[in-house]
C-alpha positions as CSV (number, residue, x, y, z in Angstrom):
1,X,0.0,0.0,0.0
2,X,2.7,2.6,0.8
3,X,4.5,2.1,-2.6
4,X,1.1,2.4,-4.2
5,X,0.5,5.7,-2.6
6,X,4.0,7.0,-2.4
7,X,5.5,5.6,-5.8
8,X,1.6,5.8,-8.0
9,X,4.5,6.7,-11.3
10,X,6.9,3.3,-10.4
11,X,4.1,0.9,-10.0
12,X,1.8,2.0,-13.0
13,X,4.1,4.3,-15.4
14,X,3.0,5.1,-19.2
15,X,6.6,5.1,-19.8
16,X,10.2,4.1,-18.9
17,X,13.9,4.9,-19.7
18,X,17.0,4.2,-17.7
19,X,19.4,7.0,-17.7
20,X,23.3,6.3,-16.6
21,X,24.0,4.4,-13.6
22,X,26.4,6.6,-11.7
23,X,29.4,4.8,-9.8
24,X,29.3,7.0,-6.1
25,X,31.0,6.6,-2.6
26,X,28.3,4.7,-1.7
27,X,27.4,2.0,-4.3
28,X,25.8,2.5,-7.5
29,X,22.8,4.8,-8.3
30,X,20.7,4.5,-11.8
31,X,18.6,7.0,-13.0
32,X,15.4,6.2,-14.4
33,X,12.6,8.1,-16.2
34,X,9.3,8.4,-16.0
35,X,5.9,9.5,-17.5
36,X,3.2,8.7,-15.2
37,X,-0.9,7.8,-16.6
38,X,-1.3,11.9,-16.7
39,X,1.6,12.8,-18.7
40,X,3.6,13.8,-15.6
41,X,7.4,13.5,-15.9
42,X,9.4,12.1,-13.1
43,X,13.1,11.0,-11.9
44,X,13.4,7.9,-9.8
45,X,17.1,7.4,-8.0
46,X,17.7,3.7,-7.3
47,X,20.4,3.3,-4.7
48,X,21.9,-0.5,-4.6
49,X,24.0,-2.1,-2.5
50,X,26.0,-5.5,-2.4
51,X,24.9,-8.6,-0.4
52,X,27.2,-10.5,0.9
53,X,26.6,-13.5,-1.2
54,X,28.4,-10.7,-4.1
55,X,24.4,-10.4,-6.1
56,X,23.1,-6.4,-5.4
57,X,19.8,-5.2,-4.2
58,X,17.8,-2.3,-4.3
59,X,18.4,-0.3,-1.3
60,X,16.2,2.6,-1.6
61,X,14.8,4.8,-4.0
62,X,14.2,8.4,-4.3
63,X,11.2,9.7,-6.6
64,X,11.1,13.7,-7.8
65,X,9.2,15.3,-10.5
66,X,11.3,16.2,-13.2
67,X,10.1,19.1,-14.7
68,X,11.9,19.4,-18.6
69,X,12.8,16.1,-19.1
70,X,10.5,13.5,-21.0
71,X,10.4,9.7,-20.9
């Protein structure tokens, strides 16, 4: 329920592109796109870090509207 309310543009997006995944300090971060069902544009930030077992997992992600930039 809370990534239905909070993330609406990740669980049901019109559209999607990935943008660079950007090496930092602390792990990985990818950039992705997104149009939502009313045409609004958005940025998701997916933060990842390493498991022990050496596989990566999501470890947070931070959703803004991105004003300018299209899907």
């Amino acid at each position: 329920q809370m990534v239905k309310r909070g993330y609406a543009p990740v669980v049901a997006p019109r559209s999607v592109t990935f943008g660079r995944l950007r090496e930092t300090s602390r792990g990985p971060v990818q950039e992705v796109f997104l149009t939502d069902s009313s045409g609004t544009d958005w940025l998701a930030l997916y933060t990842f870090e390493q498991q022990a077992d050496g596989s990566w997992k999501i470890a947070g992600c931070v959703l803004t509207k991105s004003p300018g930039a299209s899907a």
